[in-house]
N, C-alpha and C positions, 0 to 999 in steps of 0.2 A: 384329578385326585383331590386338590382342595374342596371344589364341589361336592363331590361323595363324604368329605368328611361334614359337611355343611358350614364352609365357611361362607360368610356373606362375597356377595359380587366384588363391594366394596375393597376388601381386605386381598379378594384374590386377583384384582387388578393388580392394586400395589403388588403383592407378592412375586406375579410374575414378574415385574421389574425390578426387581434386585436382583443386583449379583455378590450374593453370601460367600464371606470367608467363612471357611471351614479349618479350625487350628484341634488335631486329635493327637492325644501327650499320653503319655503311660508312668505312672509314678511311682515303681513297688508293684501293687495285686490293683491301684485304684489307677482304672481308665477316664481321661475329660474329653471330652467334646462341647468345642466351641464355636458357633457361630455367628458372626458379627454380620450385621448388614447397618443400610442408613436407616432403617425403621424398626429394628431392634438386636440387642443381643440374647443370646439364651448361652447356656452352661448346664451340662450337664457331666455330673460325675458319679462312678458305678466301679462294683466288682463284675467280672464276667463271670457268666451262670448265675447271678444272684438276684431274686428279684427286686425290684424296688420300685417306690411311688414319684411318681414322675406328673408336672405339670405342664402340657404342652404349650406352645408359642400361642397355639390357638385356644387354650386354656381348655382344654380337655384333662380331663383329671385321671389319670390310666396306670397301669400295673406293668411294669417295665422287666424286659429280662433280654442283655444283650451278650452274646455268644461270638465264639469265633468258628467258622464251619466253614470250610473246604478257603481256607484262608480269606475269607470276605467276612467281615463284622455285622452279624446280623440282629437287628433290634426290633423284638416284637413288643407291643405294645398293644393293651386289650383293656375294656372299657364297656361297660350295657351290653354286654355281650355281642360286642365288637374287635377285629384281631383286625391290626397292620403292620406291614413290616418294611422296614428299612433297612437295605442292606446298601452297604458302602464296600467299594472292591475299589483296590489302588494295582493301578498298570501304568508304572514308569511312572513317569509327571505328572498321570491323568487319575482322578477320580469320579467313579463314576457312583452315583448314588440311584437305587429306584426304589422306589414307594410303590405300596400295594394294598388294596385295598378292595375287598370280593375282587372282582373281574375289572376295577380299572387298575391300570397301571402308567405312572410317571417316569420318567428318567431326566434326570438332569447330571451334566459333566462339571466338574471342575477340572481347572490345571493349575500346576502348582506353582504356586509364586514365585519368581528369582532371589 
């Protein structure tokens, strides 16, 4: 996935060795998601269905619109006439995130912290 977005080798070494907290808080109508690794934090905060300007981790500068659809949070994000999406679905403890982008597709799990 990283690949396809064209991150360097460099950075998707690193990347796959982290293991990202993910902290998502609901405050009123404004959604955050947070997450922290050893090589960086990111924050993001949004209304659902509303679009907005979003700077990726990988500095991708993209047009953002995150939903809630068949109870899974889904975040597309589009760019040079380019579309990915991120959908996050929570089962019990476990969050499962995958990323999409044309025909590759990632999945990475989280569990939830004690």
């Amino acid at each position: 996935y990283m690949k396809a977005l064209g991150v360097g080798f460099a950075t998707r070494t690193v990347g796959n060795m982290t293991k990202p907290t993910t902290i998502i808080s609901l405050d009123g109508d404004k959604m955050t998601v947070k997450t922290q690794s050893t090589i960086e934090n990111t924050e993001l905060s949004f209304k659902l269905g509303e679009e907005f300007d979003e700077t990726t981790a990988d500095d991708r500068k993209v047009k953002s619109v995150v939903s809630i659809e068949d109870g899974k949070l889904v975040h597309v994000q589009k760019w040079d006439g380019k579309e990915t999406s991120l959908v996050r679905e929570v089962n019990g403890n476990n969050l499962t995130l995958t990323l999409t982008l044309g025909d590759v597709v990632c999945t990475r799990r989280y569990e939830k912290a004690e």
